[in-house]
SEPA-501060 format. One record per residue (C-alpha): residue number from 1; residue in one letter; x, y, z. Coordinates in pm, 1 decimal. Layout:
<sites>
<site k="NUM" r="a" xx="X" yy="Y" zz="Z"/>
...
</sites>
This chain:
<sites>
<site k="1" r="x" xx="142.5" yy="9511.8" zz="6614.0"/>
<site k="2" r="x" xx="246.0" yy="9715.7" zz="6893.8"/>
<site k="3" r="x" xx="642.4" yy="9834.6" zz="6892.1"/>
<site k="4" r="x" xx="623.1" yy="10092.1" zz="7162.0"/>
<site k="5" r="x" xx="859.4" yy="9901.8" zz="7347.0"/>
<site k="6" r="x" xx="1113.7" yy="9848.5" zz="7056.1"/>
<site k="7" r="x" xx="1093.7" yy="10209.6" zz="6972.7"/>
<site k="8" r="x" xx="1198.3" yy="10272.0" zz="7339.2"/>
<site k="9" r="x" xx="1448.5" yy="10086.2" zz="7374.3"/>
<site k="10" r="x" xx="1615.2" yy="10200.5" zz="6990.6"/>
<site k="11" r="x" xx="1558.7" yy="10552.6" zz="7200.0"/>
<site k="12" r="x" xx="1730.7" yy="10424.2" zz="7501.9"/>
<site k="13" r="x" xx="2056.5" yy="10310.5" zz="7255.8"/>
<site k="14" r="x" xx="2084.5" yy="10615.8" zz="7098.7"/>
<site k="15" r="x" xx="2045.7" yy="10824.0" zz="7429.6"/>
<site k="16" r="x" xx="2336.3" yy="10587.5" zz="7576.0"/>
<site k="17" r="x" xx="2549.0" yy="10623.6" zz="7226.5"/>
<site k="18" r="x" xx="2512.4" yy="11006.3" zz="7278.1"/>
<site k="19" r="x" xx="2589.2" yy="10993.4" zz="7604.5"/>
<site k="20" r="x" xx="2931.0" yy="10798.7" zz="7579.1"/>
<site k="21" r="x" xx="2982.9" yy="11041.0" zz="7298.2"/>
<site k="22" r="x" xx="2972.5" yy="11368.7" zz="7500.5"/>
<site k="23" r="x" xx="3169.3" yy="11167.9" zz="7802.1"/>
<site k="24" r="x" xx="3459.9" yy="11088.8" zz="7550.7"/>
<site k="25" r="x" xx="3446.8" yy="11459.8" zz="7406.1"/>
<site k="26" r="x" xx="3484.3" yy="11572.9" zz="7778.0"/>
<site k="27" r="x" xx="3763.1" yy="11339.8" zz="7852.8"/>
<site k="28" r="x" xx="3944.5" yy="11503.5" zz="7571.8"/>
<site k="29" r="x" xx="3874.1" yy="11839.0" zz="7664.7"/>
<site k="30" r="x" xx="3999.9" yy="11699.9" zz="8013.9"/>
<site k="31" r="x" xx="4318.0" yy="11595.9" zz="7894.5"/>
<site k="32" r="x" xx="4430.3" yy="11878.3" zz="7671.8"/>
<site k="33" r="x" xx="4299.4" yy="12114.0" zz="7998.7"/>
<site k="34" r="x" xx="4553.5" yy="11928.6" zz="8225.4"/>
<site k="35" r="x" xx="4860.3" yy="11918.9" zz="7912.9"/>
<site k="36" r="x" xx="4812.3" yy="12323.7" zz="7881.1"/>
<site k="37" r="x" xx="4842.6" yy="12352.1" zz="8256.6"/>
<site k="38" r="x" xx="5112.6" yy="12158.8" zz="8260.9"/>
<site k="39" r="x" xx="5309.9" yy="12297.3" zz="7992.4"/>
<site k="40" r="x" xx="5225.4" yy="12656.4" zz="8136.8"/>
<site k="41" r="x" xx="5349.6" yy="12582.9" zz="8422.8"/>
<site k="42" r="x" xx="5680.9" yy="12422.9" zz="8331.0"/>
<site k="43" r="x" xx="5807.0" yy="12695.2" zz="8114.6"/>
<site k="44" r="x" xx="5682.7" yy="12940.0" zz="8275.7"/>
<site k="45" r="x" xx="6059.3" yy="12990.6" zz="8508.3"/>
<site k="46" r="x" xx="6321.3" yy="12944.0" zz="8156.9"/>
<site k="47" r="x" xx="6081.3" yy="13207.1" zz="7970.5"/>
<site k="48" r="x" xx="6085.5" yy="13433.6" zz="8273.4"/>
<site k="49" r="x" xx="6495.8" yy="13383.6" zz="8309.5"/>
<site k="50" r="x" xx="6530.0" yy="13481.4" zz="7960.0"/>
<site k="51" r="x" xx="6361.7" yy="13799.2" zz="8048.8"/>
<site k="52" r="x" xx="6590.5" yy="13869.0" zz="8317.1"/>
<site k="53" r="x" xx="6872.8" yy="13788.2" zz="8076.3"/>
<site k="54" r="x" xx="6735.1" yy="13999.5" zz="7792.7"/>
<site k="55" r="x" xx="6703.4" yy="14284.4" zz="8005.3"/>
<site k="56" r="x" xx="7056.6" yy="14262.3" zz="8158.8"/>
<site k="57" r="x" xx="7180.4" yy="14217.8" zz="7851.1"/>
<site k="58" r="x" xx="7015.6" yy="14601.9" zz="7736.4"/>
<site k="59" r="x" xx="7178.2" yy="14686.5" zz="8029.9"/>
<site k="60" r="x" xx="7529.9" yy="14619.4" zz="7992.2"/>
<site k="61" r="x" xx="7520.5" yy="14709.7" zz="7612.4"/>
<site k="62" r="x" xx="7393.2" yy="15077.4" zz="7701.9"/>
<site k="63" r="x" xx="7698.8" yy="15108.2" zz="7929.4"/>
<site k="64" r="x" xx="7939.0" yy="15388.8" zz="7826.2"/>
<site k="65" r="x" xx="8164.7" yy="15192.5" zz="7674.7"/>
<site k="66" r="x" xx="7949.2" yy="14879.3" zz="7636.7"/>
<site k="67" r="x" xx="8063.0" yy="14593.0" zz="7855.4"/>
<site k="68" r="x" xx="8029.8" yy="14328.7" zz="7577.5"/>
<site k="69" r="x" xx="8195.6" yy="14049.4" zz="7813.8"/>
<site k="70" r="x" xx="7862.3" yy="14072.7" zz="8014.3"/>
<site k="71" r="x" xx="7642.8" yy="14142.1" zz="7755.3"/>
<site k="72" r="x" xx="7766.0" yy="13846.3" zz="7589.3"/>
<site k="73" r="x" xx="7735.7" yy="13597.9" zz="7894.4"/>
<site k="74" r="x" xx="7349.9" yy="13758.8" zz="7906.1"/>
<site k="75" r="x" xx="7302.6" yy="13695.2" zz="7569.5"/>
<site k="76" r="x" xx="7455.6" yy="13278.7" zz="7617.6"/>
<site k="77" r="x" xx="7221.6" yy="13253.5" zz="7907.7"/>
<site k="78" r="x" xx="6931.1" yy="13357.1" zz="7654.4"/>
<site k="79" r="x" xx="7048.2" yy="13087.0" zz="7445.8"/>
<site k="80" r="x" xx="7048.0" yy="12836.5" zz="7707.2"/>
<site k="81" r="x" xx="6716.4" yy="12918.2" zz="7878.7"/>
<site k="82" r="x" xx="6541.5" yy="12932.1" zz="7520.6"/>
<site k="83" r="x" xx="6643.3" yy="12580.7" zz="7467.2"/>
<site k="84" r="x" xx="6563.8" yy="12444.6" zz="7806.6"/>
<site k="85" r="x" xx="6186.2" yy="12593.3" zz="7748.6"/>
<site k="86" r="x" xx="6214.9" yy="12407.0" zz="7391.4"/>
<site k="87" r="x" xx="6329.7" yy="12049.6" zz="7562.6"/>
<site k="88" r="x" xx="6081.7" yy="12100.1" zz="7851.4"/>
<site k="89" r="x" xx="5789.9" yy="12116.1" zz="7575.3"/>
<site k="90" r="x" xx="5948.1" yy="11826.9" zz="7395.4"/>
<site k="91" r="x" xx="5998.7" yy="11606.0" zz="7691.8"/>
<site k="92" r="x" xx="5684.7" yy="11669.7" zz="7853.7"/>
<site k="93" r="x" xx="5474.2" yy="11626.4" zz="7539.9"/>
<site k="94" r="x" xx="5633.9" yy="11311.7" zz="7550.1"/>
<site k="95" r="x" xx="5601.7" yy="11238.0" zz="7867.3"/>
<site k="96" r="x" xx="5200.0" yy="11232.2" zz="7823.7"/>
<site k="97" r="x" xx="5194.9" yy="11030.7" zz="7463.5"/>
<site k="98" r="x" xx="5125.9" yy="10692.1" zz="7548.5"/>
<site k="99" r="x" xx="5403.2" yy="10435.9" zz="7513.2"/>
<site k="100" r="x" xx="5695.4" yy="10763.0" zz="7447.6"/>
<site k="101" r="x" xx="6054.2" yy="10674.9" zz="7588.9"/>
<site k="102" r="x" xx="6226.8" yy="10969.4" zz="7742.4"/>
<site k="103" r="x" xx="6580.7" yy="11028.8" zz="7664.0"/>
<site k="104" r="x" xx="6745.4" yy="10886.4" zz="7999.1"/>
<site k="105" r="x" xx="7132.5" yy="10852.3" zz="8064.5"/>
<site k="106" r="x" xx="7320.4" yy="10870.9" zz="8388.1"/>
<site k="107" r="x" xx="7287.9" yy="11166.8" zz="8553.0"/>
<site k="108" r="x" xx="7445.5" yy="11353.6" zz="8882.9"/>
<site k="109" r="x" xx="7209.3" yy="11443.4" zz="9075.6"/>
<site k="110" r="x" xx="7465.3" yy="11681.4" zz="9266.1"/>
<site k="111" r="x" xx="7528.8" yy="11854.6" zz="8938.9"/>
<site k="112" r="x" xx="7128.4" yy="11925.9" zz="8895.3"/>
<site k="113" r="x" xx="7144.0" yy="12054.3" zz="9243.8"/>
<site k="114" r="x" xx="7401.4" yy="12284.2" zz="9153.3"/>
<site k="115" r="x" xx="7257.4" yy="12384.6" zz="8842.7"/>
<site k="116" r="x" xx="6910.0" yy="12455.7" zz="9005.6"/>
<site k="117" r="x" xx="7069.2" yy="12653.6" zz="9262.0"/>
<site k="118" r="x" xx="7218.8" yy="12868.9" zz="9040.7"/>
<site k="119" r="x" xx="6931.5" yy="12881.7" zz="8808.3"/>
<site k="120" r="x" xx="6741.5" yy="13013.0" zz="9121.5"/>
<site k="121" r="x" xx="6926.3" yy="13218.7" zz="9287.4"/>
<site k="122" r="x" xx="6793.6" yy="13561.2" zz="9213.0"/>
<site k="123" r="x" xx="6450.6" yy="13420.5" zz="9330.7"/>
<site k="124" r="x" xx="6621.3" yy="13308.8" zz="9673.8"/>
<site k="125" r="x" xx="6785.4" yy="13668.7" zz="9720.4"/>
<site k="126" r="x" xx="6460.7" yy="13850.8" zz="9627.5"/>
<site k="127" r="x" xx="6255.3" yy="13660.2" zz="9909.4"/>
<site k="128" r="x" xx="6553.8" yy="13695.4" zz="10137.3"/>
<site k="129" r="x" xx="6588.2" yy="13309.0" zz="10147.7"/>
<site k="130" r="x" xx="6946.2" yy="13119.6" zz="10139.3"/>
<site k="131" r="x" xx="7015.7" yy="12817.2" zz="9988.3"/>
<site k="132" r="x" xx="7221.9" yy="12564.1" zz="10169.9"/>
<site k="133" r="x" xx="7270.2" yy="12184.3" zz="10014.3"/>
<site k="134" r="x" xx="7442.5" yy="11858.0" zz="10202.4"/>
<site k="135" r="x" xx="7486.2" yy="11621.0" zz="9991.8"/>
<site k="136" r="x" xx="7703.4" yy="11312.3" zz="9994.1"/>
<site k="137" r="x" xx="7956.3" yy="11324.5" zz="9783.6"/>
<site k="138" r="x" xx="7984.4" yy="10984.1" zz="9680.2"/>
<site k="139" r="x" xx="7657.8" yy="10911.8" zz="9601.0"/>
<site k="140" r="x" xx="7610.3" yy="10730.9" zz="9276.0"/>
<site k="141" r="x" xx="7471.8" yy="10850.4" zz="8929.9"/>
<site k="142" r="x" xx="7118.0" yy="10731.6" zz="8823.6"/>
<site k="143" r="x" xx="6965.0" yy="10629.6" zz="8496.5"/>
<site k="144" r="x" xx="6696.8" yy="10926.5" zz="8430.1"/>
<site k="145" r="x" xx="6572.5" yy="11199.1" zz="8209.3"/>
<site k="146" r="x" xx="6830.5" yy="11523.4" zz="8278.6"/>
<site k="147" r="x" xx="6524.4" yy="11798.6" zz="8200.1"/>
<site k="148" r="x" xx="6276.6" yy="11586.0" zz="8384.1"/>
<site k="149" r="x" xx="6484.7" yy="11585.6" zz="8690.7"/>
<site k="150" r="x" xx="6520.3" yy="11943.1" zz="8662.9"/>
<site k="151" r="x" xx="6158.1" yy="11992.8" zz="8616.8"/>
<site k="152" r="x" xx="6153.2" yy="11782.8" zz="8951.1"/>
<site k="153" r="x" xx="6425.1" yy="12013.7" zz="9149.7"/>
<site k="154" r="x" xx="6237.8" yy="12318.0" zz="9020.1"/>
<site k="155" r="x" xx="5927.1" yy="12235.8" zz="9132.6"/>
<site k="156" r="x" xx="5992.0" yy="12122.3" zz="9446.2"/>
<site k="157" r="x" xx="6244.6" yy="12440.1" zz="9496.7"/>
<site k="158" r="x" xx="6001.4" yy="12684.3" zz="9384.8"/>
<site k="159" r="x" xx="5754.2" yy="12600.5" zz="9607.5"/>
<site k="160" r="x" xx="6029.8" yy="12594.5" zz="9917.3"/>
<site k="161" r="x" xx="6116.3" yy="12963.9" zz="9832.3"/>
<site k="162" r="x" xx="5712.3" yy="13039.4" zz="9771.6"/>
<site k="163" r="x" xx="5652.4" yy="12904.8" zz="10139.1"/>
<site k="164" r="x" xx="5929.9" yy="13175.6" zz="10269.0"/>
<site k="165" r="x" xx="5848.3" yy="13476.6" zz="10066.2"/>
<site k="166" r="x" xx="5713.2" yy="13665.1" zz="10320.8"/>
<site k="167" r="x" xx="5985.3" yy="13582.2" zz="10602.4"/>
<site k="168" r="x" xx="6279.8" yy="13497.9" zz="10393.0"/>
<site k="169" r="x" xx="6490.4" yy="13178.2" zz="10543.0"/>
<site k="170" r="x" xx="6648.1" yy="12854.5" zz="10477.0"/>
<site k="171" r="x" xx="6606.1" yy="12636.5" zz="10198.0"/>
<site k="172" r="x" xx="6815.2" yy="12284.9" zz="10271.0"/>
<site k="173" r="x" xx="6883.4" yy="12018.5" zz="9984.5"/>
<site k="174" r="x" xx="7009.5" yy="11702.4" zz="10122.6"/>
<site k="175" r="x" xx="7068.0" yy="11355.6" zz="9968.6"/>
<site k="176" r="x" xx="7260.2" yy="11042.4" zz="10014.7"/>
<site k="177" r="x" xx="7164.7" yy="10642.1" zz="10003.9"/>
<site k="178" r="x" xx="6828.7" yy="10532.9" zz="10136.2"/>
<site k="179" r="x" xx="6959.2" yy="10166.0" zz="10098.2"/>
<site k="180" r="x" xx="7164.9" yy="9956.0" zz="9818.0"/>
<site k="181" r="x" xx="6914.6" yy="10035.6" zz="9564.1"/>
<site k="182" r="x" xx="6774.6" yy="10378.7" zz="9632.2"/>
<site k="183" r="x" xx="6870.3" yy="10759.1" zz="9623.3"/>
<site k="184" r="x" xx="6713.8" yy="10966.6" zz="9902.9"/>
<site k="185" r="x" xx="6686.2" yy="11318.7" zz="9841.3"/>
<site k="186" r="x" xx="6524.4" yy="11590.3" zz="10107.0"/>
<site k="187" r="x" xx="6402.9" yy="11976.6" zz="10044.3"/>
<site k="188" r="x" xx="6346.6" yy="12138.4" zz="10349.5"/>
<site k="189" r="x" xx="6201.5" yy="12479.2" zz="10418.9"/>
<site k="190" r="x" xx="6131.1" yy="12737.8" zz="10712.7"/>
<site k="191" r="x" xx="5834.8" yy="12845.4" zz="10587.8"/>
<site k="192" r="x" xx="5411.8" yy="12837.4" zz="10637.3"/>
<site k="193" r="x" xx="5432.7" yy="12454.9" zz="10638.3"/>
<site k="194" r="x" xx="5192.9" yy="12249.4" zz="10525.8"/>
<site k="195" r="x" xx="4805.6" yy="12249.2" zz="10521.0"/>
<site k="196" r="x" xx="4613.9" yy="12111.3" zz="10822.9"/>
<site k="197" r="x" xx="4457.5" yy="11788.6" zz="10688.5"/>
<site k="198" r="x" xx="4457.7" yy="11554.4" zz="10375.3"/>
<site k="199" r="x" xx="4846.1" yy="11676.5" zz="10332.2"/>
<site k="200" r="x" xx="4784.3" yy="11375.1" zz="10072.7"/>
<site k="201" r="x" xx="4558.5" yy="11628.5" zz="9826.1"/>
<site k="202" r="x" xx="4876.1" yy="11872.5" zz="9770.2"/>
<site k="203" r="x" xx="4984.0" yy="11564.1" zz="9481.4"/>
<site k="204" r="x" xx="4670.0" yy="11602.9" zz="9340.7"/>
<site k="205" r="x" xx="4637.5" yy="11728.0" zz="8997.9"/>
<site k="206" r="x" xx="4437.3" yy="12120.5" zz="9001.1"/>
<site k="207" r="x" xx="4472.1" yy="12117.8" zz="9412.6"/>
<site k="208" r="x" xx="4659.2" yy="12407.2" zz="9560.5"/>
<site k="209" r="x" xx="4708.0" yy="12626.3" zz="9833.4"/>
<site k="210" r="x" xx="4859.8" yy="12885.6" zz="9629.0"/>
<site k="211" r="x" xx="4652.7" yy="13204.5" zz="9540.4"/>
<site k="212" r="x" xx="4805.8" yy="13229.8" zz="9195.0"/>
<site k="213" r="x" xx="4865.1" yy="12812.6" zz="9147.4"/>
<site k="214" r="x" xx="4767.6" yy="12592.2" zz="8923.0"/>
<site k="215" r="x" xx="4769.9" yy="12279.0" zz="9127.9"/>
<site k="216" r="x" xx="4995.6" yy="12092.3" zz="8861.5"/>
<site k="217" r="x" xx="5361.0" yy="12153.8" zz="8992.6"/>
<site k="218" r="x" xx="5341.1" yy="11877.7" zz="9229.0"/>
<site k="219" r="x" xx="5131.5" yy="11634.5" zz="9035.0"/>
<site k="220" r="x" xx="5410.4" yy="11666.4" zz="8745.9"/>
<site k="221" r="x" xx="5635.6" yy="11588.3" zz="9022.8"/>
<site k="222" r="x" xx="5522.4" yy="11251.2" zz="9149.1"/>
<site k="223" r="x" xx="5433.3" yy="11135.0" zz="8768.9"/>
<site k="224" r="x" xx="5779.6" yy="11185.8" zz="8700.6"/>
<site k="225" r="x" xx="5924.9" yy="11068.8" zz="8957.5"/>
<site k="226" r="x" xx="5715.7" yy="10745.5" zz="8969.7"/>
<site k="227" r="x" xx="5685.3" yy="10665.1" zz="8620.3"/>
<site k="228" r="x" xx="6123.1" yy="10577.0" zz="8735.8"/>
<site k="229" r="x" xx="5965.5" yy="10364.5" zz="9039.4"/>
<site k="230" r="x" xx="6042.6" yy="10601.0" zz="9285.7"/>
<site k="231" r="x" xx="5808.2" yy="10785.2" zz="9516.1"/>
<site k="232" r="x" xx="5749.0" yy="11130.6" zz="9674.8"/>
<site k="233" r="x" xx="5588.0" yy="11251.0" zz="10033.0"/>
<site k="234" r="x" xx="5627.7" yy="11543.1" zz="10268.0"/>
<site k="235" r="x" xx="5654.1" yy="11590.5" zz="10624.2"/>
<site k="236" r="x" xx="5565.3" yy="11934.4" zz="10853.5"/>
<site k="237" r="x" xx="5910.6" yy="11970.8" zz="11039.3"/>
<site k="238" r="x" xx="5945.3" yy="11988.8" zz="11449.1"/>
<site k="239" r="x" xx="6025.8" yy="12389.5" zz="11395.5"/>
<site k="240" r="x" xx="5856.3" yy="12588.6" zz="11096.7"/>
<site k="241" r="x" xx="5811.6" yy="12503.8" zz="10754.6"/>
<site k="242" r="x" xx="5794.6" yy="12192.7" zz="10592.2"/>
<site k="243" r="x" xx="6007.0" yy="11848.7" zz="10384.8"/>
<site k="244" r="x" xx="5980.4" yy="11701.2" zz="10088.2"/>
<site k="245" r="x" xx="6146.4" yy="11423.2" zz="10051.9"/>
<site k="246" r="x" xx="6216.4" yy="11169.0" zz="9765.4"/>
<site k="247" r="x" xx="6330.7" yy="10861.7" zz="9629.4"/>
<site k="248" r="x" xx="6461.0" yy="10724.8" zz="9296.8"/>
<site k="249" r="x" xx="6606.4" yy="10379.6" zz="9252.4"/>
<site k="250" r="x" xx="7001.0" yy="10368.7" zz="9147.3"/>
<site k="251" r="x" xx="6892.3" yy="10185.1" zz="8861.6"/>
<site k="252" r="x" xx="6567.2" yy="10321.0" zz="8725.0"/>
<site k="253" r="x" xx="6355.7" yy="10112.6" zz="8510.6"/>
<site k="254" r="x" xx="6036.0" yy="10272.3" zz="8340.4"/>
<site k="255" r="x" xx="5674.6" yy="10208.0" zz="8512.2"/>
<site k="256" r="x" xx="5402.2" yy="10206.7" zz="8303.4"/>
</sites>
């Protein structure tokens, strides 16, 4: 009895079977690729500000006397920039487990702003750029994730001050009401602007224009921001440089 062509196809199976196994081994790899990037990149600025801190904080200690009201507001933001690192891990390992709720309360944006601002200041004054917000003071608190909206501001900050290192200049944060039932917030830069075509791609996850990026700042961004419903997009402005601008509703629900 010939069974060639049940021995073939048994061969065909097991072919597919290992197939779909090295396709699901790759998707893991994939996936804990993309996490790694991600978490590199997010604690990459609180490990560098506790560097800062740590070495100010040598500083004022090896003052004749020792200026221990100095050293000891170095050594608190040590503290503070340790944890953030910490919750940043936490909440974005979260943030990628299936089915995870984050921690959300109602948060000021305006106080983010300020704390952002403050957090990146040096940066600003190294690349010469100032940092002006506008934002409307009576602008309503949002349900949200406090260290995922920083992660947000960062981001989108960052790459503002990036796009002006070489010239130095402006880096404007307004927000206000979009309509009833959304928050409108704008980052707006004077620097290189954005890239010719497909200004689309820059979401993309591993896509940058950056020589030292790893494509995930802004990808991170527009998960967060629409796993709350809200949405992200830029615009190149009528002088030089570029906007990001984005939305979150006043009353954010989680999108799955």
């Amino acid at each position: 009895m010939d069974i060639t062509d049940r021995k073939n196809a048994e061969e065909g199976r097991e072919r597919l079977r290992q197939l779909e196994a090295d396709l699901a081994h790759i998707n893991r790899v994939n996936m804990m690729g993309e996490l790694a990037a991600a978490l590199a990149h997010e604690i990459k600025q609180p490990i560098a500000a506790s560097i800062t801190s740590a070495n100010a904080l040598l500083r004022w200690l090896a003052h004749d006397p020792p200026d221990l009201e100095r050293a000891r507001t170095a050594a608190t933001r040590i503290e503070q920039d340790g944890n953030r690192a910490a919750d940043v891990i936490n909440r974005l390992r979260s943030f990628y487990k299936k089915g995870a709720p984050s921690e959300r309360e109602m948060v000021d944006i305006k106080d983010i702003i300020h704390e952002m601002t403050v957090l990146l200041g040096n940066e600003a004054i190294r690349y010469s750029v100032i940092i002006h917000s506008e934002l409307d003071a009576t602008m309503p608190n949002v349900l949200a994730d406090r260290v995922q909206l920083q992660q947000v501001f960062m981001n989108l900050m960052l790459n503002a001050i990036e796009a002006m290192k070489d010239t130095g200049g402006k880096l404007t944060i307004t927000s206000g009401l979009k309509s009833e039932s959304q928050l409108l917030v704008s980052i707006s830069d004077t620097g290189v602007g954005l890239p010719a075509e497909n200004n689309e791609r820059i979401f993309d996850a591993f896509h940058t224009t950056k020589a030292q990026g790893t494509g995930m700042g802004l990808a991170i961004t527009r998960s967060i921001l629409e796993s709350y419903g809200g949405r992200i997009w830029a615009t190149t402005n009528q002088g030089p440089g570029a906007t990001f601008h984005f939305t979150l509703p006043l009353q954010a629900e989680a999108h799955v």
